[in-house]
Every structure is written in C-alpha cells, then in structure tokens.
N, C-alpha and C positions, 0 to 999 in steps of 0.2 A: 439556588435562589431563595433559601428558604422557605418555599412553597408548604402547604398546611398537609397533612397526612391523604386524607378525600384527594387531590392533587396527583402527590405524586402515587396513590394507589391504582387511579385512574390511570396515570402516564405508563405505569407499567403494564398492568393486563392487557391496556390499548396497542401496547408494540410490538406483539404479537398475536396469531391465529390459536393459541391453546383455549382460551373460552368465549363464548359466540356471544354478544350481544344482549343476550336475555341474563345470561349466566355474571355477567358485568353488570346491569343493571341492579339484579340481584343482591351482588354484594355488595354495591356501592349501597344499596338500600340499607343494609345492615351495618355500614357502616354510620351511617345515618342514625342507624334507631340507637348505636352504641355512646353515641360519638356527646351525647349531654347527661349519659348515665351516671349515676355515682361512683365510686369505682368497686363498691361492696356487690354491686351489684354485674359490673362488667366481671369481678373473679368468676361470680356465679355462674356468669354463660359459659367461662373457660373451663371451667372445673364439671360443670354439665357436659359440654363436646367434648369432651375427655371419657367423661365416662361413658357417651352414647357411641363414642368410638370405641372402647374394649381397650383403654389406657387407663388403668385402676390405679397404678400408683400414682402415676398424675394428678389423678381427677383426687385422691385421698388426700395428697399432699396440700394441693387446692382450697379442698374444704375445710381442711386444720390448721390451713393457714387463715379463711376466712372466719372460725369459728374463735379463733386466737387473736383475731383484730379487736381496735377497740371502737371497728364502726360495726361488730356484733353484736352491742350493747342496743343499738337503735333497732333488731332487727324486734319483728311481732315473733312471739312465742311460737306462733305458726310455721313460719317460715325459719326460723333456728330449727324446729322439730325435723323441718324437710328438706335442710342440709344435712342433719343426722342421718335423717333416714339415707341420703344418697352416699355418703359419707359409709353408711353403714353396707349398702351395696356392694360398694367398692372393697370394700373388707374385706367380703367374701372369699373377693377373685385375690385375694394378697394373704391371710391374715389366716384364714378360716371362721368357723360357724361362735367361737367362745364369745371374742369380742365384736360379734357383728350382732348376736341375739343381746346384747346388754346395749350395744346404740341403737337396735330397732326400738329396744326397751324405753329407753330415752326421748326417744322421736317421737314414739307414740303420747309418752305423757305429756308432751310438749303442745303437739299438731292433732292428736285427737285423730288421725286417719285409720281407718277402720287397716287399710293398704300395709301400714308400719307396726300394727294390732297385731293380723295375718303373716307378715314375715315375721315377727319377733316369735309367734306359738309355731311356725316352720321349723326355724330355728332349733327351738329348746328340744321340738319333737325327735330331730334328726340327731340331736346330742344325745338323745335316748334316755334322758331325765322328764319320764312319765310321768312321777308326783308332780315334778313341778308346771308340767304341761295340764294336767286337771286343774290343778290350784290354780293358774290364771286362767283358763276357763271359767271357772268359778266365780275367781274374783273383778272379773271383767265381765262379765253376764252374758260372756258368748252363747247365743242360741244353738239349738241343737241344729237349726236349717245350716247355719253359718259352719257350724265344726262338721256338720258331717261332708262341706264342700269342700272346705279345707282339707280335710284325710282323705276325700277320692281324688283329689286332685292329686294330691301327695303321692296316695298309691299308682296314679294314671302316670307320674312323671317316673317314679321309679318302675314301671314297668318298661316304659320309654326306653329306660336308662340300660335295664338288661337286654333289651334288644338291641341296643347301638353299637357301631363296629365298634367304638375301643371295647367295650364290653365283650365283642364277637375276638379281638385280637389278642384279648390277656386270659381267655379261656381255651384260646390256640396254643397260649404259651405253657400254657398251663398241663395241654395235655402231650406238647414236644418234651418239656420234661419227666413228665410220665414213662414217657414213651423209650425215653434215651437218647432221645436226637437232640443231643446236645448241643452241636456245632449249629445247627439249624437255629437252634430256641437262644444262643449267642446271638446271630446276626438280626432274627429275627426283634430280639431285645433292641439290637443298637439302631435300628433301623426309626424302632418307635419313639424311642429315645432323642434320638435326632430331631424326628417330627417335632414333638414335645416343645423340645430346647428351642425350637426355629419358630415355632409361637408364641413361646415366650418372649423371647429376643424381639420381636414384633411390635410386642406389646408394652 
C-alpha cells in the first residue's frame, strides 16, 4: 500500500514477540531522529555503528566514502578531522599502525583534539620511530604531565598484553617446539588458527 518506511517498520517488529515494547519504542524513536537528517550525516551514524560494533572494514569503507562525497565539502574542519580520526581507528584493526599514524596526523590538524594528538604519538611510538616521536613532542608542546601519561599508559597496556592468553598461548607454542612435540604444537597451531579465522569471518 505503499505505506512510509516508520509504517511498515512498526508493522514488522509489532508482529512478533522478539523486542518488548520499550525496545520498539526505542527504535521507532531513532527512526525519528534519522528520518529529516541529511544523508552526510545518516552515513555517519552508519559508519560510527559499524565501528562501535568491531566491523572495521565497513565502518572504513563508510568514511571514505563520506570523506569522498561532495557533501564533505560542507563539513566544519572539525568534524572532517573526526571522521579521520575514526576512519583512522578503523585502520588499525584492517591496515596496521603506518597509515593509521598519518590519519591520526591529519585529524588532529583538522579537529585540534588533544584524543587524535595521543593516538597519532601512540602510533609513531609503537612504529618505533623515536626521533620522530620527540620532534612532535616538541613541536606540538606536549607537556611533560601529558607524555609522561601517555608512556605509562603505554607501558600499563603492554604489560596487559604479555599477560593475556594469546600471549600465554604462542609462548606454549613456542616452548612445544622447543621441546619436540611437534604433533602437539601442529594441532595446537591449527586450533588457534581457527579461532583467529572465525573472528575474522565475524567481523
């Protein structure tokens, strides 16, 4: 009957018990809030839930495509830096640390947030390119309170990191091979391997 999108989104969730009433209300409300946006603006949400879901290439594709429109042109300098900046998030988890420290780089010049500042000197630190981690220290007038947060944070997350099981599981593997047990440190490979692939696949 041609009915408007509100409509039949209501018809469906109403025609079954899978979401209770609040949970409907809810999204009809977001429908609501979507439904006179621009549509620069509705990518945004898409390419945000995307990434707040741990779908990186999604949410990258999203932003490259929003950064590539030419209703980018309208965006404030601000808000172009903090699509970068999530844009550059997104990297991370696809790309690795090269081109995700040169869009943090970007974002920041952009949006000014001290947040895109922090990850872009993360970044260069873990690339293990020291000079150039002091020079923008330097030239960005980071304080001593601010760097010295930064690097114990750093050191707190990489301590993190060596205590966590995959950490605890590839120095198991490490010592089945030592050891000779080979057939063991095979399956116990393909096993993690698997994991791996199946959250990948996921995502």
């Amino acid at each position: 009957q041609k009915a408007d999108v509100k409509t039949m989104v209501t018809f469906i969730l109403c025609s079954a018990d899978y979401y209770s009433e609040g949970e409907i209300k809810g999204l009809l409300k977001k429908l609501d809030d979507i439904t006179g946006m621009p549509k620069i603006k509705r990518s945004c949400i898409k390419a945000d839930n995307s990434l707040s879901e741990g779908f990186y290439r999604e949410a990258a594709a999203e932003y490259e495509k929003i950064l590539g429109s030419v209703e980018a042109k309208e965006l404030t300098p601000e808000d172009y830096g903090n699509i970068l900046h999530n844009l550059a998030v997104s990297k991370v988890h696809t790309v690795g640390l090269k081109e995700t420290a040169q869009l943090m780089l970007e974002a920041y010049e952009r949006n000014h947030r001290m947040e895109s500042l922090l990850q872009y000197l993360s970044a260069i630190k873990l690339l293990g390119d020291e000079v150039l981690y002091r020079e923008k220290l330097e030239e960005y007038e980071v304080s001593d309170e601010v760097r010295d947060s930064l690097e114990n944070f750093m050191m707190q997350i990489r301590e993190e990191a060596e205590q966590s099981q995959s950490m605890a599981d590839i120095i198991a593997l490490r010592q089945m091979k030592e050891k000779g047990q080979m057939l063991k440190y095979y399956q116990k490979t393909e096993e993690l391997l698997e994991t791996w692939k199946t959250e990948i696949r996921r995502k």
